[in-house]
C-alpha positions in Angstrom: 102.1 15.6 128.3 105.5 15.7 128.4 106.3 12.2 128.4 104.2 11.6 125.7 106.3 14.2 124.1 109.2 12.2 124.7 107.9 9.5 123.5 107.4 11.1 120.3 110.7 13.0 119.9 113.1 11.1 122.1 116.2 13.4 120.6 114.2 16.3 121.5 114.9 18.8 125.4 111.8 19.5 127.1 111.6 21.6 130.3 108.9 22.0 132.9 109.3 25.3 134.3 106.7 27.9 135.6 106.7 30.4 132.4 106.9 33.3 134.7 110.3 32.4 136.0 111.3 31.3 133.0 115.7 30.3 132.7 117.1 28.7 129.6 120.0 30.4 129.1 119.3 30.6 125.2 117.4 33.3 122.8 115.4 32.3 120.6 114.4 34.2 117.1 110.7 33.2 118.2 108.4 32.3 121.1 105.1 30.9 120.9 103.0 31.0 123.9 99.7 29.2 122.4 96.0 27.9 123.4 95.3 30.1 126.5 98.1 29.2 128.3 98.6 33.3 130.0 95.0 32.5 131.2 96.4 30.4 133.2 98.5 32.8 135.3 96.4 33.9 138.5 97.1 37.5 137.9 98.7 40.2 135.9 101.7 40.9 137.6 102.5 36.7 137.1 101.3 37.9 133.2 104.2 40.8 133.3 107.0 38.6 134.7 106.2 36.1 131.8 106.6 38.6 129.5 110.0 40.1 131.0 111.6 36.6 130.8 110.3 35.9 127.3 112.1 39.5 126.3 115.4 37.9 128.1 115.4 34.8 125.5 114.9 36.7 122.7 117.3 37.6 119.8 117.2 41.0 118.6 114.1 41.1 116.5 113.2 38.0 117.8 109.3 37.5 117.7 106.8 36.2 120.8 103.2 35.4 119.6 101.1 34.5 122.1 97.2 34.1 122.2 94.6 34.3 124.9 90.6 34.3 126.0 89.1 37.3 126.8 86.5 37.8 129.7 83.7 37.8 126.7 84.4 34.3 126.2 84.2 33.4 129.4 81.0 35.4 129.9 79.1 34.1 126.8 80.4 30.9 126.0 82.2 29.7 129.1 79.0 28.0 131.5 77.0 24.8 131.5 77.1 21.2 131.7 78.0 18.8 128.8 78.4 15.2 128.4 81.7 14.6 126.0 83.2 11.6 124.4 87.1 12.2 123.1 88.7 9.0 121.9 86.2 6.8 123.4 86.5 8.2 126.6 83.0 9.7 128.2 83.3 12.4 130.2 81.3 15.3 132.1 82.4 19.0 130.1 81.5 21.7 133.4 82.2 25.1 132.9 82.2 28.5 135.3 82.6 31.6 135.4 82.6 34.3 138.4 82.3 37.3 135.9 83.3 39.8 139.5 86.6 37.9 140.2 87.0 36.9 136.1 88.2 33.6 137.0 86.8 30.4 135.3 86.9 26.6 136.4 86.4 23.9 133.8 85.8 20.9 135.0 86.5 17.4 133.2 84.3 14.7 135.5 85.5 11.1 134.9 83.6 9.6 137.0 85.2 7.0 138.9 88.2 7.8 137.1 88.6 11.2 138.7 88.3 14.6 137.8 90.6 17.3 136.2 90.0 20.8 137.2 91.9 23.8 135.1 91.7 27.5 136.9 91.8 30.2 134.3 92.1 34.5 135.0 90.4 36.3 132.1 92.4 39.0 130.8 91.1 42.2 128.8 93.4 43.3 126.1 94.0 46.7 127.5 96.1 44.6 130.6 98.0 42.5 128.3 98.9 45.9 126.4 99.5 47.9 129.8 101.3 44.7 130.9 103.4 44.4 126.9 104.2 48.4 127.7 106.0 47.9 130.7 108.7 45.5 129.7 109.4 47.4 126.4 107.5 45.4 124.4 106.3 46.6 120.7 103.2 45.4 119.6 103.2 44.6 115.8 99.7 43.2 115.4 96.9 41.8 117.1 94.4 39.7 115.9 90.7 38.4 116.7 90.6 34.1 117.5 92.1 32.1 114.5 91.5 35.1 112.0 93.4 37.9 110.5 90.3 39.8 111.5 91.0 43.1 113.5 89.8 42.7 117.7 86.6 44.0 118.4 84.5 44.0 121.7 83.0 40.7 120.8 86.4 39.2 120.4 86.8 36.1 122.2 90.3 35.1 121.6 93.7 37.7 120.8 96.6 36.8 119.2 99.7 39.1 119.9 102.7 39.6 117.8 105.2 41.3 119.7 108.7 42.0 119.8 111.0 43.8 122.2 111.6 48.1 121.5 114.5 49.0 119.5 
């Protein structure tokens, strides 16, 4: 992704890092932290040092938003089989879910072309705010999926809109 990036916007940085270790040295007035990408991180404490080294590049005031899934998704909408086509390219769609361990494996089957396999930790929203709390982190809003609507147990995507404690 990022050379295609680069590609795009060749006058642009771009740095691979793991987010929870996270060295720039700049602050930034805002930092996004979109589509799931926490989910990624195998466990809260990996969630919690993200979150301290977002606080170190931000201005005062500066803003984080950040979104992810919730273990309802993953319980309701995350199992099955599909056959996909993206682009003209047909592949197999497999999703999992061990609701015990709240970890899910989607699975993109190319067939001979190989396979892509993304590991993902389901968070509730009572970690992330447990996990917000102890870097000093004040929550301004949160919202359910794409909406402005307030969370609710059937939520299956949070947005966060943080910034650091005065």
């Amino acid at each position: 992704m990022i050379k295609v990036a680069k590609n795009n916007f060749p006058k642009t940085n771009f740095y691979v890092q793991d987010m929870s270790k996270l060295k720039l040295d700049r602050k930034f007035d805002l930092i996004l932290c979109p589509f799931d990408s926490l989910n990624y991180l195998k466990n809260i404490k990996r969630v919690q040092q993200t979150f301290k080294k977002v606080g170190n590049h931000l201005n005062p005031d500066g803003i984080f938003i950040f979104d992810f899934n919730t273990p309802h998704l993953y319980i309701t909408k995350h199992k099955g089989t599909y056959d996909r086509e993206v682009s003209d390219v047909k592949f197999k769609h497999i999703c999992i879910y061990d609701k015990g361990k709240r970890i899910a494996k989607t699975i993109f089957d190319f067939g001979k072309k190989g396979r892509e396999i993304h590991t993902q930790q389901a968070y509730t929203k009572l970690e992330i705010i447990l996990a917000l709390r102890k870097e000093d982190f004040e929550i301004l809003d949160i919202y359910d999926s794409f909406e402005l609507d307030k969370p609710n147990k059937n939520s299956n995507r949070l947005f966060f809109v943080v910034r650091i404690k005065k």
